[in-house]
N, C-alpha and C positions, 0 to 999 in steps of 0.2 A: 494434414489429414492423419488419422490415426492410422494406427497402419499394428498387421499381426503382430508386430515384433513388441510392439507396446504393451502388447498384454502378457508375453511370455518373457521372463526376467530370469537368466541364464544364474544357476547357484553360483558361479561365481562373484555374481553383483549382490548377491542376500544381504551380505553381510553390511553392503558399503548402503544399500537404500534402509537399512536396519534403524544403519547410525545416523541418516541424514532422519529419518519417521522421529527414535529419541532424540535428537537434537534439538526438535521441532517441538514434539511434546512437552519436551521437560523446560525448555526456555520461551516459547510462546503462546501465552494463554486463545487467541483465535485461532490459532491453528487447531488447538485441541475440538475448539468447539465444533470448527471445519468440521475436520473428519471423524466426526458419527457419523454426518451426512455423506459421505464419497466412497463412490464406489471400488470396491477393493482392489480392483484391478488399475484404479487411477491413483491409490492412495501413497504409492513410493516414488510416482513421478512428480506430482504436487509436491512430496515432501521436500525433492530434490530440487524443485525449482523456490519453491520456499525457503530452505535450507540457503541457496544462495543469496537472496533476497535480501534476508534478513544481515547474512552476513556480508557483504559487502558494505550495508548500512551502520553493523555494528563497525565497523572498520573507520568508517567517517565520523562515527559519534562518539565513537568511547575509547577507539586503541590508543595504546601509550607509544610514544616515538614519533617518528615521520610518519604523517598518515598519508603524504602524497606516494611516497615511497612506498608505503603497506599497501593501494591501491595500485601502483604498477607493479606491484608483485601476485597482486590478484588476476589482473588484467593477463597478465604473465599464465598464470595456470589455467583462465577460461580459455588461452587460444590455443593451447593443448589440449580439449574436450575436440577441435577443431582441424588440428592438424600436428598431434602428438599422441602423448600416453601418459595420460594423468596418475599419479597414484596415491595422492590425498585423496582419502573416502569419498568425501560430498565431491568432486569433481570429476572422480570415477565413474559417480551414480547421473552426475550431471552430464557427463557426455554421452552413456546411454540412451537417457531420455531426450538430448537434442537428438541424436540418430535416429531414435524410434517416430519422433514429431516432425524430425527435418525442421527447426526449429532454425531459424538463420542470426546470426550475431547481438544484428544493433540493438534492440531490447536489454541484452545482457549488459553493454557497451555503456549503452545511455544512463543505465544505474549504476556503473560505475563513475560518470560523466560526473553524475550530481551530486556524486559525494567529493569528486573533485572540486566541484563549483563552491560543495561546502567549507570548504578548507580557503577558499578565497575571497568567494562574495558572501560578508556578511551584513549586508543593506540590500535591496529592491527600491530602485527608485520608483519603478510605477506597474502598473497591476500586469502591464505586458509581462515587464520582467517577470515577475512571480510565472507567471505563466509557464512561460520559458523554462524556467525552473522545475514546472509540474511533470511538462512532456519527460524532463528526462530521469522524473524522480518517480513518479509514481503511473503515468500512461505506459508506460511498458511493462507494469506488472498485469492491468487489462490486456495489452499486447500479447502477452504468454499464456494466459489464464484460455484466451479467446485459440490460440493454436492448442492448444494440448485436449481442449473440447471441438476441434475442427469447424471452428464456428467466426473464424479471421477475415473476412472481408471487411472491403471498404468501410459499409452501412455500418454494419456490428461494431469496428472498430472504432469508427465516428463518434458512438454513442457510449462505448467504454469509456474514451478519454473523458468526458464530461461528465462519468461518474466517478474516474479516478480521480482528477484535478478536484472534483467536491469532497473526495475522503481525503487527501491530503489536503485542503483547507479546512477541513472539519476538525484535520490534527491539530493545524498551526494555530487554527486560535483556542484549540482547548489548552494548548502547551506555550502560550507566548511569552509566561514567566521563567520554564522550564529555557525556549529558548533562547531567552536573553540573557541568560546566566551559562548560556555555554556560548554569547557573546552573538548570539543570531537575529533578527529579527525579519523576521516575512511578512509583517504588514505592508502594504508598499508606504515607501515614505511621501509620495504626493495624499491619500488618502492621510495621512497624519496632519499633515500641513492643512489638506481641506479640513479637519474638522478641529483643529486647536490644540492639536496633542503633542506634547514633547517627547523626543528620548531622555530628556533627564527626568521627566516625571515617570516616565515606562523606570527610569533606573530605581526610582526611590518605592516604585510598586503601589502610586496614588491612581487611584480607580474613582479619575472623576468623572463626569457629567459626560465630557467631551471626550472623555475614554470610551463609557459606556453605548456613545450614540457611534464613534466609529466601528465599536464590536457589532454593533447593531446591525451598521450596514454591511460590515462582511457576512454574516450569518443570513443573511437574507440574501444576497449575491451567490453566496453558497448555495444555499436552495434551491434556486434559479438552477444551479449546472446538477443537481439532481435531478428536478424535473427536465431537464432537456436529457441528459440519460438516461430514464426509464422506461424510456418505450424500448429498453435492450430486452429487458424484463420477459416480453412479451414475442421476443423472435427465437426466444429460448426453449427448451424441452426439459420437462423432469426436474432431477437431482436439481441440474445446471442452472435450471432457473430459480428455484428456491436460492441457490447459492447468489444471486448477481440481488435477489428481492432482498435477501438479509444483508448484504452488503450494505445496500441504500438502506434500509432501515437504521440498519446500526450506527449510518454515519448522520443520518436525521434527529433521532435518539441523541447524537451529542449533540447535535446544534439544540434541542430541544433544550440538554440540561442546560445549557451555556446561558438562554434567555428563561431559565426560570431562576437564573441567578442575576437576574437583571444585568445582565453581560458583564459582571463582575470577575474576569476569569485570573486574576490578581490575588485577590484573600486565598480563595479557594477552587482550586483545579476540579474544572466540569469533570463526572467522571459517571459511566453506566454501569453498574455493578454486575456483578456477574449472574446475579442473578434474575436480573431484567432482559439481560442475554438469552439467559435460557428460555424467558419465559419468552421472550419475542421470538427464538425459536420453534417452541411448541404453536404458537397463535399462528405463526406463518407455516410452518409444517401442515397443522392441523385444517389451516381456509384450505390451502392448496391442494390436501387431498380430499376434503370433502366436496370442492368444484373439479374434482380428476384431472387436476394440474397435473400431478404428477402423480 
């Protein structure tokens, strides 16, 4: 539940929600687009939950060194947000805003889990697995998005996950080239088997027939856990709903380009431009306020 304290941000923290806003800005292009939309008084706690988001992930994907080690060291400063005194900026800013939300761990936990899991499991034997993999990669950034809007129940929550788990399948197969050359692959491997596909042909980047008909069927699977999460769309208010409506757009939009490339996503990486972005934001902006959505 939001709570007064969330809206009034002590000068002491300016400085540290400042750098977690530039952080955000200057290194990830959705978040920019985000916050035109958010309202100003949300707009340094989002930053701040964003801010770790990202970073924790960039820790799994890109640090140089022990990255097991570079995650319990992470893990390390989120349980001082908790039961210490943080003094790196972003964790500074981040323990305010669990204080203000009462925001409780395992979300936090779980995104660190899976960048764990990334450092070890780099196969999926079968679509559970993947699964498994989504709760702790991407359903708790629904998890946090749905507390800091007071909006975390059961039902709500139910219908998040099935739209997070669809944005992050939306990623995996727009990036399967991307992640097999950082030695990943998230297709499950029974669905490879069902449909003829090899990892040495995924190695050599041949986009055949039995390639094309398995991206098929994930893209269409995918679809499936969009429409079972948009009826979130609709238990929502305002701003906050625009924001969960452009979410599913955006991640439809890539399954979109992905089959207008006859799911060729090998040659060339699906991608929405930025400027179809913007324009899905004015059309969805503009329905919503001309039906007093919001």
């Amino acid at each position: 539940m939001r709570t007064r304290e969330a809206t009034e941000i002590p000068a002491s923290l300016e400085s540290a929600y400042s750098e977690c806003i530039a952080i955000a800005r200057l290194h990830y292009e959705n978040f920019s687009v985000a916050s035109r939309l958010m309202p100003r008084d949300m707009l340094p706690h989002v930053a701040a939950i964003y801010t770790y988001c990202r970073g924790v992930d960039d820790l799994g994907d890109e640090a140089e060194g022990d990255r097991l080690a570079l995650l319990d060291e992470w893990a390390t400063q989120l349980e001082q947000c908790y039961s210490g005194s943080p003094t790196e900026p972003r964790f500074l800013a981040l323990q305010h805003t669990i204080s203000a939300f009462d925001i409780e761990r395992q979300p936090f936990l779980d995104l660190i889990e899976a960048n764990r899991m990334d450092q070890v499991n780099k196969r999926y034997e079968t679509y559970e697995d993947v699964l498994h993999y989504c709760r702790h990669s991407a359903n708790p950034v629904g998890d946090l998005y749905l507390t800091l809007i007071g909006k975390n129940d059961p039902e709500r929550r139910a219908l998040s996950d099935a739209t997070c788990t669809a944005l992050q399948f939306a990623n995996f197969w727009q990036d399967v080239k991307r992640d097999y050359a950082m030695g990943r692959i998230y297709l499950p491997l029974e669905d490879m088997r069902r449909f003829g596909y090899t990892e040495e042909e995924l190695a050599r980047g041949e986009s055949t027939s039995a390639f094309r008909d398995l991206m098929a069927f994930q893209v269409e699977r995918t679809r499936r856990l969009f429409e079972e999460g948009l009826p979130l769309v609709d238990t929502l208010d305002g701003i906050f709903k625009l924001h969960v409506k452009l979410f599913t757009l955006g991640g439809l939009r890539v399954l979109d380009a992905i089959q207008r490339q006859n799911y060729d996503v090998l040659s060339k990486r699906p991608t929405v431009t930025r400027a179809r972005k913007t324009w899905l934001l004015a059309k969805t902006w503009l329905g919503m306020k001309l039906t007093r959505q919001i």
